[in-house]
Structures are given as C-alpha cells and as structure tokens.
C-alpha positions in Angstrom: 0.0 0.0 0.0 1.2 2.9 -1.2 2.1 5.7 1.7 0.3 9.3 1.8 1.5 12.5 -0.3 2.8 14.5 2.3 5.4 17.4 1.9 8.1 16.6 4.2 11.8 15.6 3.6 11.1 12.2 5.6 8.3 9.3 5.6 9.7 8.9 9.2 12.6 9.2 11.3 14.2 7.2 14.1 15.2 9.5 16.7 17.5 6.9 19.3 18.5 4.8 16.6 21.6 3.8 18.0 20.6 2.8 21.2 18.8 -0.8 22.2 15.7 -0.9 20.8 16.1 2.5 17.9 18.4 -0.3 16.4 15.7 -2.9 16.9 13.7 -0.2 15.0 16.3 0.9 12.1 16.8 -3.1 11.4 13.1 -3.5 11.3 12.2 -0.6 9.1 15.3 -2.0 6.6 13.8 -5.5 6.6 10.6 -5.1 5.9 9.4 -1.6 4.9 8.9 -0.5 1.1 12.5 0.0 -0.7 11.8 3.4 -1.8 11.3 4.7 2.0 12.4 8.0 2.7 13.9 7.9 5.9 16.3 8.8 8.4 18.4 7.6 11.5 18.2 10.8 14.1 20.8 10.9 17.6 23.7 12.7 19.2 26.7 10.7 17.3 27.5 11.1 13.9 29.9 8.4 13.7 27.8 6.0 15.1 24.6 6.2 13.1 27.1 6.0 10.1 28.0 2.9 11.4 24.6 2.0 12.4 23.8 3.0 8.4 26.3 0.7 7.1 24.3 -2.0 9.0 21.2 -1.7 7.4 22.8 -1.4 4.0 24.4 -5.1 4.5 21.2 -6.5 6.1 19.1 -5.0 2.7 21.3 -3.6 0.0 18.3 -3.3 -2.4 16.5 -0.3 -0.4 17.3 3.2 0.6 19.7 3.3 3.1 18.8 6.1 5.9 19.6 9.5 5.9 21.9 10.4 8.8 20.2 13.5 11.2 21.9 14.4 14.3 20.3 16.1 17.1 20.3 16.4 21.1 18.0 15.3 23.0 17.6 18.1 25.4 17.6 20.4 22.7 14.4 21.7 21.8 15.8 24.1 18.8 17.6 20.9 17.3 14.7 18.5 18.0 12.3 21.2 16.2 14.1 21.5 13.0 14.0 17.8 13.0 10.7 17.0 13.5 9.7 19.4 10.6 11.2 17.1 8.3 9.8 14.3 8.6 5.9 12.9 8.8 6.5 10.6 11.4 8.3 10.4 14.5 9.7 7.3 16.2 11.6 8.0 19.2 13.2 5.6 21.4 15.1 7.5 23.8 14.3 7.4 27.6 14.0 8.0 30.9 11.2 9.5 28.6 10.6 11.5 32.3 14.1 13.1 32.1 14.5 13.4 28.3 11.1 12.8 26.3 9.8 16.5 26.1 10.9 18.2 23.6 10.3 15.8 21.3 6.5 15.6 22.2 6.6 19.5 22.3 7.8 19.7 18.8 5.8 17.4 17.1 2.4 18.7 19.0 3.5 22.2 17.8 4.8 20.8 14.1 1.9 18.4 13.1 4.2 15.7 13.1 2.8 12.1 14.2 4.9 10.6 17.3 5.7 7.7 18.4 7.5 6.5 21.6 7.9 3.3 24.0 7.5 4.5 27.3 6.1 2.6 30.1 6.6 5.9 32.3 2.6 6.5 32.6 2.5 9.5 34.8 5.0 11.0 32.8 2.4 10.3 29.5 -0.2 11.6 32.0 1.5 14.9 32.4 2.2 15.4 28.5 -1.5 15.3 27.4 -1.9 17.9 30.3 0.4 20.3 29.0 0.2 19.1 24.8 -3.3 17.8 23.8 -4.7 21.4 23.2 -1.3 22.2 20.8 -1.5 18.6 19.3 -5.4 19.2 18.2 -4.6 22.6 16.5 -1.8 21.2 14.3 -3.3 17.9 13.2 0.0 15.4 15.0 -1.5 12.2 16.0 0.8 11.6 19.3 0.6 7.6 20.3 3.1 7.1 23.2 3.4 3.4 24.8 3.4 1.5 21.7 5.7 -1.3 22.4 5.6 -4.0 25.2 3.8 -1.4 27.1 1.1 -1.3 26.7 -0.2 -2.4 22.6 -0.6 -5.5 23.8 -3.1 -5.0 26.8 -4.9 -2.5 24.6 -4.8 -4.8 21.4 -6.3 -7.4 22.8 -8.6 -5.2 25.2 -10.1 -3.9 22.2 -10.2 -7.3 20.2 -12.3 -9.0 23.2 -14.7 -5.9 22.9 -15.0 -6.3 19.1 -15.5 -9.9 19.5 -18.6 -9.4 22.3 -20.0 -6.3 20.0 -19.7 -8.3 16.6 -20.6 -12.1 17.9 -23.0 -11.2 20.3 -24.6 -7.4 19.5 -23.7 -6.3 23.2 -21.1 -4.0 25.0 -18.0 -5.4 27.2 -18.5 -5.4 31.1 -15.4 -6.0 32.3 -11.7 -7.5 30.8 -9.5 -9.3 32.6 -5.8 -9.6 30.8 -3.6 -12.0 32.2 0.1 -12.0 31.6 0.4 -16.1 30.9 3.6 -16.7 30.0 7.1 -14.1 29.8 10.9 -15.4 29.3 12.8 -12.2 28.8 15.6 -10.3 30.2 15.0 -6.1 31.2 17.4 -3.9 29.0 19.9 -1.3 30.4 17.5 1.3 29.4 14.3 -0.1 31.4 16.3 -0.4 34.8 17.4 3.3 34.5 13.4 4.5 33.5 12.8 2.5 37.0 15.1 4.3 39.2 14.3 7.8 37.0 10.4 7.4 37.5 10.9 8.7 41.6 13.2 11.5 40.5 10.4 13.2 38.5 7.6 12.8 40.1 6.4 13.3 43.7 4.1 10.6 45.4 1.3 12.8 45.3 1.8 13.3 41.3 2.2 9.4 40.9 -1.1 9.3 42.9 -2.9 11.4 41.0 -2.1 9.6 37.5 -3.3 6.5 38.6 -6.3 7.6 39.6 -9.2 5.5 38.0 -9.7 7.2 34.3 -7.5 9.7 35.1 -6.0 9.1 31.7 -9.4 9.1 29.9 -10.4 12.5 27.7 -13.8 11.4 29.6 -15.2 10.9 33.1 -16.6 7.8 34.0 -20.4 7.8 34.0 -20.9 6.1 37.3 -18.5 5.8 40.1 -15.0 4.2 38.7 -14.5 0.6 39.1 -11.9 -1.4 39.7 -11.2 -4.7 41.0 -11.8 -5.1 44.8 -9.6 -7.3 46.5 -9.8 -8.9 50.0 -7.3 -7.8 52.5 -5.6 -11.4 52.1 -5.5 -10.8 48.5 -4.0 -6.8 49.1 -1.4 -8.9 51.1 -0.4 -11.9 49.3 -1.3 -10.7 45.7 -2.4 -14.2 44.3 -6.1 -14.7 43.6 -8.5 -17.4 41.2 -10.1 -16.1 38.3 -12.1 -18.8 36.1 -10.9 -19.5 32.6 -7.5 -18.0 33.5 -6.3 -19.9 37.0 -4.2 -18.7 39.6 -2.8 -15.5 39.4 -0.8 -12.7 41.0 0.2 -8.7 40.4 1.3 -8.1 37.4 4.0 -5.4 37.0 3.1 -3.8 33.8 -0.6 -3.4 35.6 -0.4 0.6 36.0 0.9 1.5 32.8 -1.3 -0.8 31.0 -4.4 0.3 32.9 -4.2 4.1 32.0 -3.5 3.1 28.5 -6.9 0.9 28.4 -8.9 3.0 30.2 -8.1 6.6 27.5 -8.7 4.0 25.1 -12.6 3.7 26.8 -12.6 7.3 27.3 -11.8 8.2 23.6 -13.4 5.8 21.6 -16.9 7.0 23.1 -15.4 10.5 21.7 -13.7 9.7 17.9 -16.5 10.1 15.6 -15.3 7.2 13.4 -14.8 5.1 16.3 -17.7 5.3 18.7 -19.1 2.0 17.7 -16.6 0.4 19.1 -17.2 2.0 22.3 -16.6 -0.6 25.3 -19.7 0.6 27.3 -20.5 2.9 30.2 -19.8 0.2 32.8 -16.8 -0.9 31.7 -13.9 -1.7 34.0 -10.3 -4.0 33.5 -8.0 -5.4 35.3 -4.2 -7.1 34.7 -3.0 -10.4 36.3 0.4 -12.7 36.0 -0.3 -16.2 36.0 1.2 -18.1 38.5 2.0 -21.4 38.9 1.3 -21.9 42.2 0.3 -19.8 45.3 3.6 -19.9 46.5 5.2 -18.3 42.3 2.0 -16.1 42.8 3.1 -14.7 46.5 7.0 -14.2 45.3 6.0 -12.6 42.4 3.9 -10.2 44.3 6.1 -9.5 47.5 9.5 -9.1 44.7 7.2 -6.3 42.7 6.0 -4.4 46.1 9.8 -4.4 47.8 11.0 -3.5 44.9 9.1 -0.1 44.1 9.1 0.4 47.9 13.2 0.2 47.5 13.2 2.3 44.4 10.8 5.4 46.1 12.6 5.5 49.0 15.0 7.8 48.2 17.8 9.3 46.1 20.6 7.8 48.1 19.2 4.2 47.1 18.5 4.6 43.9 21.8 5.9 43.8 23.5 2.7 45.2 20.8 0.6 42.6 22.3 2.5 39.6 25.9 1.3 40.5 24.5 -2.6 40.2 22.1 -2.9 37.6 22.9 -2.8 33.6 24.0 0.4 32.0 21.3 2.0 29.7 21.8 0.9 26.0 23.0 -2.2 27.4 20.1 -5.3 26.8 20.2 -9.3 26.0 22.4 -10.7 23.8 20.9 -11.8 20.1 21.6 -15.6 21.4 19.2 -14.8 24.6 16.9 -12.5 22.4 15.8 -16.0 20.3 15.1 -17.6 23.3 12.4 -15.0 24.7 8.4 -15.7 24.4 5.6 -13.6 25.7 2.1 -15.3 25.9 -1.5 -13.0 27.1 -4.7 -14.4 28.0 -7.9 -12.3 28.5 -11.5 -12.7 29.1 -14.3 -10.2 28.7 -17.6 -10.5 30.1 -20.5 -8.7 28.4 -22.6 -6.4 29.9 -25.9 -7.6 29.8 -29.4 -7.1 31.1 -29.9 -10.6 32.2 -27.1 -13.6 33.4 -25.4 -15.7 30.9 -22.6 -18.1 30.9 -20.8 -16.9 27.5 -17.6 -14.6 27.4 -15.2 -13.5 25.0 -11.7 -15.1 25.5 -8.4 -14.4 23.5 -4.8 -15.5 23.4 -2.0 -13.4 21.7 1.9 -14.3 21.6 5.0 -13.5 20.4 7.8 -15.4 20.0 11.4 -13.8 20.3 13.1 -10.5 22.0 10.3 -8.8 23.9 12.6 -5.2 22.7 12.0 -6.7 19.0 8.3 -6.8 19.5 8.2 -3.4 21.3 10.2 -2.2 18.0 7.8 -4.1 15.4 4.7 -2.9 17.0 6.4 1.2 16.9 7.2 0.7 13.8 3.8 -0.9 12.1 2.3 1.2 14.2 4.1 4.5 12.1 3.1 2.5 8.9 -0.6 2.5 10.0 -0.6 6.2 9.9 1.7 6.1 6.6 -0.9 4.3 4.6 -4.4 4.1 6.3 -7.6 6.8 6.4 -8.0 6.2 10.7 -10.3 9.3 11.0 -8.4 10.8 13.4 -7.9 14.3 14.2 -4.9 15.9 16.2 -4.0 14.8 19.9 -3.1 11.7 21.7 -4.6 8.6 21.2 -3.8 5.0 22.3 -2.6 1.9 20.0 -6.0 0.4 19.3 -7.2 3.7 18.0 -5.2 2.7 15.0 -7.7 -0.7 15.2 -7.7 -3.4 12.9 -4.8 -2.1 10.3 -2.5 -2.2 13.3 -3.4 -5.9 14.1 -3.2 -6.8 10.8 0.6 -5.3 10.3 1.2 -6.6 13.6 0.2 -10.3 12.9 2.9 -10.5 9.7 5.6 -9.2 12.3 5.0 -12.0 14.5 2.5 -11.0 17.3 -0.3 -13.0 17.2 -3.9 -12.9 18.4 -7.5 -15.1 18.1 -10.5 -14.6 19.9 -13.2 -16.6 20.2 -16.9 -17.2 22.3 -16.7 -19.5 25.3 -18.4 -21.0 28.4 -17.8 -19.0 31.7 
C-alpha cells in the first residue's frame, strides 16, 4: 500500500536509533518496509549512526539506506528543526521522564505524528496535560506506549470488545488480561526509567495519575471501578479467576491500565470510532499467571519491595544505579531468540440478564520482547503512513489505530485469536 502524499523531507525518522531498541527499529524498518522509503536515522553521534547505516545497508542492500540526522536530546531548537522534516516520528530515547519532552513538544507544535515506548505512565499523564490542546490545533497524531507497554493490553482489550459487539450485539462489562507466559531479560535502558520514574515525580503526582480514568479524555459515567480485592489478597497478591487460573500482580498493571482506560474514554469520543465504544460500565484489570500460590506470593512480594526500595530515596537509587545494567546495554541476540511472551484475556458482556458466554483471546510473540516493542512502533508508524484512521490531532492509544494495526502486527509476528466461550 502505497504511503500518503505529504510534503516533508522524511516518511519517518528514528530519533534513538543507535541505542537498544532505535536499532531494533532501524533493522526492522530496513527488513521489511517499502524500498523506496524515505527515511532517516536521528541521535547525538554522527559516527555512530554512520556505522549503524552501514548495518542496514548489509542486512538490505536493495532499499534506501537512511539519511543520517543528528540532534540532542535536550535540545528543543535541534529537536524542532528535526521534527519538521519528517511525517512521522519514532523515538526511542528514555527515561522519557528526564528526556522525552521536547520531542513531544515539537511534534504537537509541528503536526508531526509521534511515536514512543515509554512505560513511564505518569510521565504520558503529564504530556496530554500540557500538549493535547497544541497537538489538536496542528493535526500530529501523538501515540506514546506502543511497544511492550502497553499495545498488547490495549490490542487485545479492544479485540475482546470487538468480538462481544460483533458475535454477540452487546457492549464489554469488564476485561480481565492475564500476563500467561514471559521469558525475557529487562534492558539497560528499562532499569534506569525505574530508578528515574521517583526522580520526577512526587508521590502525590504518581497518585494522582493513577487515579481510576485519570488518563481518559472522559469521566466515568458512574463511580469508577476497579477490582476489589480482600485484605488477604492486598497482602499476598495471588487470587482465582475462572478460565484463566491462579494468578498474582502483574508489574506492567499501572501502565497498561491508563492506556486501556483513555482508550474507553476516547473511543466514546472519535467520531469514526464510537461504535466500538466498550460501554459505560466498563472496568479492567491485569494479572500474571502463577504457577502456584507460592510463584503467585513471590511474584507479588518481589514487585512491592522492589518499588518500595526504588521510592525510598535518592541515596538508594543511587546505590541501585551502580548494580544494575547500564542503559543501552540489553540481551544478547543468542538470549533475544530464546524469549516468548504469551496474554490471555477474558471479557464478560454487559448484559441485562445472566449468561454463561464470554469472550476469551490469546496473543503471543515469539522472540526479543525489545523486538516486538520495535515491530509494534514501527507498524504502528506505517498505519498512519498508509491508512484513512479518522483521526484528528491529539493523543490517542494503540487500538485507536484498530484493525490495520493488528493486521501489520500479525505479519511481524504477534499473534492474536479470539473466540466465544463457556464462563
């Protein structure tokens, strides 16, 4: 499919292409994007995007090796005149908290589409504070956490709720997305957006952007929902839910969970979407399977001591940074082809009378979870290349680029089916 007539230098450019994952991203773009793509490779060295360039051109000598852009990423002036170049901007450079604004500044202010990987929610909560109103006057479609976190969730969030709508004519109560199966190692880069996440944000501030629908252009009709737990539950973490077994927190739950719920919020909003509108009493919910009670209580206690470790202060986070892996540092390409990811979900309808049907879906992926977070970046910068979404300026959420992204997502290797079943 052919991409849009626009009038920039650039189809799209790779801002952090020389780090972890913007090399995940280059190599991706090089394998399997149209030849006659007119793009760049954007960062602070010269020398190595050159080398980065030569990289590509062995691993696809028949298509247009990238243009070489350099630019800092504190600098807003640099970032600015970059941004106007090109339609599309991927950028992979974090702690987004500590160095993602300009480039969200720019592109709200150029009308250039943006991309990023960021898990760091409050930090996404604060840039549609301060960007949505600039985005909507210049016509950029700004999707931040479009890799590992949180397109998945959302994806198959939204695929449940088509299946209920489509199968059985009715809107989605609640979704439950379990986490079934993960063998990956964290990067460099995702132990440093850890330790930065406390160094921009006050407790309060975390508080606030984890609020139920706090993310969501829209407030909740009735009072927001989430899933109660007992007190042994709060304690232990590890809980039963049918269809999906025993399961426990699941770390990605917070990021996920404000990326689901502004999906809720703004596809009762989009024009073009609001059939696919999840339904006024609509609530979710994130697990990770656990083998047992015991895997389920481990998991559970190792995710709350950590983050209590990691907001107590400076002077530990200090001592962390001397013993975890440096940023740009990840696994090797050996461990990369031995990493799988497996979700499960379930989504009840929201009916006027009891029944025993629900929508359940599996999706997987099977290789380098920093592969799949570039695959998903980068299809989802081809779904605004080539497809009419309807969309007008402002920040939107990966399934608001629906079935086109699912599609392009599916030939890079994450899978999904859904299907009716028994409660």
């Amino acid at each position: 499919m052919p991409f849009k007539q626009h009038n920039r230098q650039y189809d799209l450019v790779v801002f952090g292409a020389t780090g972890y994952t913007g090399r995940l991203a280059a190599e991706y773009i090089t394998a399997n994007f149209p030849v006659n793509t007119r793009w760049a490779i954007a960062g602070r060295s010269e020398s190595k995007l050159h080398a980065l360039a030569e990289d590509c051109k062995k691993l696809n000598p028949d298509r247009n090796p990238p243009a070489i852009e350099t630019a800092g990423v504190d600098s807003h002036q640099q970032l600015s005149a970059l941004v106007n170049k090109t339609f599309v901007l991927i950028t992979t450079v974090g702690p987004y908290s500590a160095h993602g604004e300009h480039a969200v500044k720019a592109c709200a202010e150029a009308g250039t589409h943006y991309f990023d990987i960021t898990g760091e929610s409050p930090w996404t909560y604060k840039m549609i504070k301060k960007y949505e109103k600039v985005a909507k006057r210049s016509g950029a479609i700004l999707i931040p956490q479009i890799g590992l976190e949180s397109a998945p969730a959302d994806l198959c969030t939204w695929a449940l709720a088509t299946t209920l709508r489509k199968q059985m004519g009715v809107k989605t109560k609640d979704v439950t997305i379990s986490i079934h199966n993960i063998r990956a190692a964290p990067s460099g880069g995702t132990v440093s957006t850890l330790l930065t996440l406390f160094d921009y944000f006050t407790v309060s501030e975390l508080a606030e952007s984890g609020k139920p629908f706090a993310h969501s252009p829209v407030p909740h009709p009735n009072e927001p929902k989430r899933h109660r737990r007992s007190i042994w539950q709060k304690v232990f973490g590890v809980y039963h839910v049918p269809n999906l077994g025993t399961v426990t927190t699941a770390f990605t739950n917070p990021a996920d969970q404000a990326v689901v719920e502004r999906s809720w919020g703004l596809l009762s909003q989009i024009p073009s979407r609001k059939d696919e509108f999840y339904g006024p009493n609509f609530h979710w919910a994130e697990c990770h399977r656990a083998r047992n009670w015991l895997h389920g209580v481990i998991i559970h206690l190792a995710i709350v001591i950590g983050v209590l470790l990691v907001a107590t202060g400076p002077p530990v986070r200090a001592v962390l940074r001397r013993i975890v892996p440096e940023p740009g540092t990840g696994p090797s390409r050996d461990e990369m082809e031995k990493e799988e990811v497996e979700w499960r979900g379930i989504a009840n309808p929201d009916t006027e009378t009891p029944t025993n049907k629900q929508a359940c879906c599996r999706a997987w992926y099977n290789g380098s979870m920093y592969a799949l977070t570039a695959m998903l970046c980068c299809e989802g910068a081809r779904t605004v290349l080539e497809d009419d979404l309807g969309l007008e300026g402002g920040f939107y959420t990966p399934c608001c680029l629906g079935q086109g992204l699912i599609d392009r997502a599916r030939d890079g290797g994450f899978k999904m089916e859904t299907r009716i079943q028994d409660k």
